[in-house]
N, C-alpha and C positions, 0 to 999 in steps of 0.2 A: 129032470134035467137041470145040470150047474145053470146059474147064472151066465150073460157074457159078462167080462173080464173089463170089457168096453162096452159104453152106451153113445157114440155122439148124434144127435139129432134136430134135424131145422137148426144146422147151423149158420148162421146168413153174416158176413162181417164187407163193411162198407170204409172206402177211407176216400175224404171227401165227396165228389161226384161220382166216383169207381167203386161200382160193385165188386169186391173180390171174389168173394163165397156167396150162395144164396139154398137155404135151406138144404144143406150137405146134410149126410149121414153116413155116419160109419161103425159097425157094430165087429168087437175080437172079441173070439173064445177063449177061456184060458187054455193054455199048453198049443196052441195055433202061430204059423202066422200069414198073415194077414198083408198083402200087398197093395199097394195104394200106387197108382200112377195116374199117368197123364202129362198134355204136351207142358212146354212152358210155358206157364201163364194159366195154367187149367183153376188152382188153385189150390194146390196140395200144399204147397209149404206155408199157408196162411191158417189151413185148417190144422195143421202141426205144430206151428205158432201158437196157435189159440191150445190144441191140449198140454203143450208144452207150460203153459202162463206167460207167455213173451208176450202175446194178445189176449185182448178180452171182446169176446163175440159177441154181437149184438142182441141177436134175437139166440133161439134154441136151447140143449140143456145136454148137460153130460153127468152120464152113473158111471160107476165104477163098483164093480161086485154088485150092482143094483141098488147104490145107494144113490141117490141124487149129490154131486160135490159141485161147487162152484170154485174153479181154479182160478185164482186171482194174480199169482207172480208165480215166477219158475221154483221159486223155495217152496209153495204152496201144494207144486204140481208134483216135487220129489218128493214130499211128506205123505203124498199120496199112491207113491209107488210109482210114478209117469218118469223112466229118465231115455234120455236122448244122446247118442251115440251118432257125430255128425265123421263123413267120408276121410276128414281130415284130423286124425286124434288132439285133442285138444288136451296136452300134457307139457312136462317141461325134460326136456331132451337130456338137460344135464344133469338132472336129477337120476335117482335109483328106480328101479319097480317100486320098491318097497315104500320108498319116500314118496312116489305117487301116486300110491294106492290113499295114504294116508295124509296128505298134506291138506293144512287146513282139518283135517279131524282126525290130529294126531290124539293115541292117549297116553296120557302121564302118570307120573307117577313125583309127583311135587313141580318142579321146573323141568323136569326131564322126560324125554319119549322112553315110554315103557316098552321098548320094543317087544319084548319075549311078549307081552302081552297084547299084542297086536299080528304075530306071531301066526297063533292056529288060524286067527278068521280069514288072513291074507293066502295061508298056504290051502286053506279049502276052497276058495276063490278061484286058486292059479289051479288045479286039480280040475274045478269046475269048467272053465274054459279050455282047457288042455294046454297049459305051461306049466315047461319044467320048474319045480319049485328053486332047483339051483339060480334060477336067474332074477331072484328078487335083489339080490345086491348089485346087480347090473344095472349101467346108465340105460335109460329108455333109445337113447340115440344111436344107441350098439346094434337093437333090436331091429328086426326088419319091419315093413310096414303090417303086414298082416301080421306079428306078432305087438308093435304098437296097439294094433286097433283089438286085440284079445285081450291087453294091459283097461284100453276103456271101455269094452264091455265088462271086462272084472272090479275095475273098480266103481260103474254103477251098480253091482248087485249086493255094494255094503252098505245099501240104502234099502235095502229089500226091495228090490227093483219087480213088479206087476205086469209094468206093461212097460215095455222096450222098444226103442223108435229109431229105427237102422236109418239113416237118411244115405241112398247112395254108397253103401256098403264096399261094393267091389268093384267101384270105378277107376281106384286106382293099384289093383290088386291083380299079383297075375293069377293064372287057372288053377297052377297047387295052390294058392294063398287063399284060392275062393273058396278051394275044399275044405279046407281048414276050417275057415269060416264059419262055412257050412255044417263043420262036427258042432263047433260052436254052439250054432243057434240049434241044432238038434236037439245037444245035452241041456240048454236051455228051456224049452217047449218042455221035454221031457219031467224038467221041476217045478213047470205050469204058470212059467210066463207066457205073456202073452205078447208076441213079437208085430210091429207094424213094419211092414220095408216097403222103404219105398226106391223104386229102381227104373233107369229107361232100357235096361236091357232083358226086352223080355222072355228070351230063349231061356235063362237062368230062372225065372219064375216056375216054372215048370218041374224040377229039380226040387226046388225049397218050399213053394209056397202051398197055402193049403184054400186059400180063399184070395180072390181080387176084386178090388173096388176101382173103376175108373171112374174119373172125373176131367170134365169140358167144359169149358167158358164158366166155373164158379161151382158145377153141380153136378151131384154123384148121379152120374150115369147108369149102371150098374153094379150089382155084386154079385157075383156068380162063384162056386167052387172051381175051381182052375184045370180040373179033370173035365170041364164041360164047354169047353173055349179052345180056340189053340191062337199061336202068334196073328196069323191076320185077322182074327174075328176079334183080339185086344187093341190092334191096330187100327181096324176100321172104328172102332167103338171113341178109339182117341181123337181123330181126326172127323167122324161126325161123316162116315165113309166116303165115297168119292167126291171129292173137292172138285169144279173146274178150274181150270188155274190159267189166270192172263199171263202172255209170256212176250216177249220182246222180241221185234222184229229183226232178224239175225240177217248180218252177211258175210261173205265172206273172208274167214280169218286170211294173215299175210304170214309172212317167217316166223319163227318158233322164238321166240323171247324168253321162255324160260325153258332148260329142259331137267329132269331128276332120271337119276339113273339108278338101280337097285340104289337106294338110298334108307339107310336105318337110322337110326338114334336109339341106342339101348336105351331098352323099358318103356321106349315112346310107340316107335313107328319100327315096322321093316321091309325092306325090297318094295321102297315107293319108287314106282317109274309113273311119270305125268311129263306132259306137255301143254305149254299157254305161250299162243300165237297172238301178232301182233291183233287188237280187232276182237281177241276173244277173250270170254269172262269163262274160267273156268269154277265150279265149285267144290269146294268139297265138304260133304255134309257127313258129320256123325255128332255122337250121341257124347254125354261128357263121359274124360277118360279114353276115348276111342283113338286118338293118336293126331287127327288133324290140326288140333292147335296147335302142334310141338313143329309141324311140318313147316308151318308161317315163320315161326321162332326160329330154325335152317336156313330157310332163304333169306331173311335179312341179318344174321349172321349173328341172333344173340343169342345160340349154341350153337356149338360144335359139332356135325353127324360124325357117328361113330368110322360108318365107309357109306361108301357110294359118290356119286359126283352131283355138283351142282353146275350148272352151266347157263352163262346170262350170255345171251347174244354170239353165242358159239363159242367162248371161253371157259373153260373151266377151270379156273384159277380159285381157289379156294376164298371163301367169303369169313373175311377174319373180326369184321364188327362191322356194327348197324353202317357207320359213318365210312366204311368201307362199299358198303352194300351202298350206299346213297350215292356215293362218285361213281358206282357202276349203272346209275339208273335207276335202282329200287327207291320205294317209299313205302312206307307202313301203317296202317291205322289201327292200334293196338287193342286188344278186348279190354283192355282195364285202361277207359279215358280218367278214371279219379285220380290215379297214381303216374300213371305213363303218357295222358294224355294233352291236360292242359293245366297252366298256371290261373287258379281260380279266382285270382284280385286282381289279375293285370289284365289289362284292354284285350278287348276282340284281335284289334289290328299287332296290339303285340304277342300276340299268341297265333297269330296268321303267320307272321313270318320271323319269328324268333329261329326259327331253322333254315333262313336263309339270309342271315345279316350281311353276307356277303357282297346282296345286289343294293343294301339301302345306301352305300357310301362309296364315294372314288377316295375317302381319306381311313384306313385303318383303322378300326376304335370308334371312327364317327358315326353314329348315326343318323340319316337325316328323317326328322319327323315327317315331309312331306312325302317321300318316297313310301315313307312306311305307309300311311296313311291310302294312297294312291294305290299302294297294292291290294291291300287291303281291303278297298271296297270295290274294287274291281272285281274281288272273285265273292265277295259278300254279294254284289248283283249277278254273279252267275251263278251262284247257288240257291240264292231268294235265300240267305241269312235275314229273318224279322230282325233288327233291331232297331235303335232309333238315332245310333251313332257307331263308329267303328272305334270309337272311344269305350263304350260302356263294357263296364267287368263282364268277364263269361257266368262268373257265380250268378249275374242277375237275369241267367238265361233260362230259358224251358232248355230239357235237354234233349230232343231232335236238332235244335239250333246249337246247343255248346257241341254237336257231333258233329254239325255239317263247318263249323268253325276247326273242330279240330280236323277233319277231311280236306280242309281249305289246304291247314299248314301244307300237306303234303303236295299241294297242286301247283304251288306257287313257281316251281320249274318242271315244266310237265313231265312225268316218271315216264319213262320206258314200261317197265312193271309193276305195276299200285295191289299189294297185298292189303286186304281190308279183312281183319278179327273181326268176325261179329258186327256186322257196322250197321245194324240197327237196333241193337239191345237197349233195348227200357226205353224206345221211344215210342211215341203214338202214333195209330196207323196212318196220318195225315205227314209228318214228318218220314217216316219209313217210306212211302208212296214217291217224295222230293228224294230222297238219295235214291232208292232207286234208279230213279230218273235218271240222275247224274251221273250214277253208276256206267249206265246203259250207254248216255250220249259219251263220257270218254273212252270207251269201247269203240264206239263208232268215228272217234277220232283218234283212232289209230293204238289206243295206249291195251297192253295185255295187263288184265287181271284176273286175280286169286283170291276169291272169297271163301273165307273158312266161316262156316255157319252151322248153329246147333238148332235155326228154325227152319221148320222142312218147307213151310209153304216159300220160303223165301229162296232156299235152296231150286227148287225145280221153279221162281217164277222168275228168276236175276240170271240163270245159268244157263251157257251155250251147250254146255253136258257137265254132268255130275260124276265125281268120283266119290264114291259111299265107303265112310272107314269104317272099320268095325274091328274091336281088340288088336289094333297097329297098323292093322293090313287094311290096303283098297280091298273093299269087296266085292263091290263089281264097278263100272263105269257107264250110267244110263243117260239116255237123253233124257230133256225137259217135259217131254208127254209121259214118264213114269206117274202111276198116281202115287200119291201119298200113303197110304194104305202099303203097297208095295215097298217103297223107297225105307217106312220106319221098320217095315219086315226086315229088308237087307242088312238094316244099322242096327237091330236090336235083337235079331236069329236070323237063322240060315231058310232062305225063303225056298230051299227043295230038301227042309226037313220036315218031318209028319207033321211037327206042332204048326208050320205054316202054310201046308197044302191046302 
């Protein structure tokens, strides 16, 4: 019998107090591949880290064809045949195919690119993955996304690429594009690489993969052949099967505050109909790529749906930007707080209310520091913000506090509609347990909200009912007593097809 292709094992990687990984193991065949999943935060992209060389693992060891190698940097890790291939092509748009199949290892011929001679290996490449060789003089930005992502799967295999590392492959791909893909990594396997993918949709596993390994709180769970499993039995195994789930004392919602009507966004979402009353938290939980972030991004008006209506407080006047969407009531708490959330050297209290400068002054232009101040820590003592002035920069914050600071800004004129992205990502479960909280009690003071979330226990334990998206569409709409097990069935296959019976 060959060698595997891949050896990872007792991989354990810790960063400060947090254990990330502990004693993982993952073994690919060559011409296989090889699925890797798990929820977020399991530990998969730290154990891909580490074979990548981005990290170096504490304990454990890794062969390759059955050699013991120690990958020390990512230069290290592509000398050894390891390349990586992330959801989002990492190329340059304005550039040609051609120029960036070879950029940065062009060859010459004195001061000049020897094209002709760069020539054969680029057109057995495009052959290899299935592009037309005519489109090598083409800008990449011409190209569509599944033909991007063929462009950097081909130009990893001028490294003699061994083992291949799909991270989220088809998340943003439609179903022909997945096909495609899918010839891809066929013809791939076929010349005895040895593919890792890792994916949260796992109706598609079944289709591509030939082996899967779950992993939970840091550790390989299982690995089984994939003919030996079906969707809930890879579901339970991620979730650590039936979870109880504490859930919020609910009453009864008031009038409809927000309503969607067949409502699309090409490429995102289509024929979303949802309803959030005043009192109630709705959520919508999928998987990344599944369409519910793009939904939040609609309603506060920073795109454009293709058709369908939006309708705030029995109005459906069209929502033409954020700052429009805000005079109508709405407020937003964005998934990306680094970029879109908060000013990281200026005060607490001016990052509280920098979005509402309106109420610090009766003179134009002016500001008053006491006002601000005063607001400020008003809602830093309703939300139990730790800090030790409402002066201190947010950079010097943990970040469950720089969240509950940037949640503040929105509070400071209480929203009709409070849409919250994600509004506990990357914080600790002591932090996530206070917004919660806070979540809950403005619900129960009248205000309708919209939680778009990709963590499921968070989804069924913050939500009055859940609407589950999957590739655009709602998939179904369940209550809070769904288990988990069930709920990543809905988001990740079709829970009355064979594979999740």
């Amino acid at each position: 019998m060959s060698k595997p292709r891949l050896e990872m094992q007792g991989i354990s990687k810790r960063y400060g107090g947090v254990r990330a990984i502990r004693n993982a193991d993952l073994v690919v065949e060559p011409g296989s591949v090889h699925a890797l999943v798990g929820e977020n935060g399991a530990g998969k992209s730290t154990l891909i880290k580490i074979l990548a060389g981005a990290e170096q693992a504490d304990t454990g060891s890794i062969a390759i064809d059955g050699e013991q190698v120690r990958i020390t940097s990512t230069g290290a890790a592509i000398e050894r045949g390891i390349q990586t291939v992330y959801q989002e092509p990492q190329l340059f748009q304005e550039l040609s195919v051609a120029e960036n199949f070879f950029v940065g290892r062009e060859m010459t011929h004195g001061p000049v690119i020897d094209w002709k001679s760069q020539a054969p290996r680029m057109f057995e490449l495009l052959d290899l993955v299935g592009l037309d060789r005519g489109l090598a003089a083409t800008p990449l930005g011409h190209l569509s996304i599944a033909q991007q992502q063929q462009v950097s799967i081909a130009k990893t295999l001028l490294e003699d690429a061994r083992i291949l590392i799909l991270d989220e492959p088809s998340a943003i791909l439609t179903d022909t594009e997945i096909e495609i893909l899918f010839g891809v990594i066929r013809r791939l396997t076929a010349s005895g690489v040895g593919i890792i993918y890792i994916s949260h949709r796992l109706d598609e596993l079944f289709r591509i993969a030939d082996t899967v390994t779950v992993m939970r709180d840091g550790r390989t769970v299982s690995c089984d052949p994939i003919g030996d499993l079906t969707v809930r039995e890879i579901a339970e195994r991620m979730v650590g099967g039936e979870l109880s789930q504490a859930v919020r004392t609910r009453s009864e919602p008031g009038q409809a505050v927000l309503e969607l009507q067949n409502l699309t966004l090409e490429g995102s979402f289509q024929n979303v109909d949802l309803q959030v009353r005043q009192g109630e938290i709705v959520g919508l939980y999928g998987l990344v790529g599944s369409g519910a972030a793009e939904v939040g991004d609609v309603v506060y008006g920073m795109r454009r749906a293709t058709s369908g209506t939006v309708s705030l407080g029995g109005s459906s006047r069209p929502i033409a930007s954020p700052a429009h969407a805000k005079r109508r009531g709405v407020r937003m708490l964005p998934a990306s707080r680094a970029d879109q959330g908060t000013f990281s050297f200026q005060s607490i209290a001016f990052n509280i209310t920098v979005g509402s400068l309106h109420l610090l002054s009766r003179l134009a232009g002016w500001v008053s520091p006491r006002v601000e101040t005063r607001i400020a820590e008003d809602l830093i003592r309703r939300l139990s913000v730790k800090t030790p002035s409402a002066h201190q920069p947010v950079s010097a914050m943990s970040g469950g506090n720089a969240q509950k600071v940037v949640l503040a800004r929105q509070l400071v004129e209480r929203p009709d509609l409070l849409v919250l992205a994600e509004p506990t990502q990357g914080v600790d479960v002591g932090a996530k347990e206070e917004i919660h909280r806070i979540i809950s009690d403005l619900a129960d003071q009248g205000t309708a909200v919209l939680v778009i979330t990709t963590d499921l226990a968070e989804a069924l334990r913050i939500s009055d009912r859940v609407l589950v998206f999957r590739a655009g569409r709602v998939a179904a709409e369940v209550p809070p007593s769904t288990s988990q097990a069930e709920m990543l069935s809905l988001a990740a296959g079709q829970s009355d097809s064979p594979e999740a019976a």
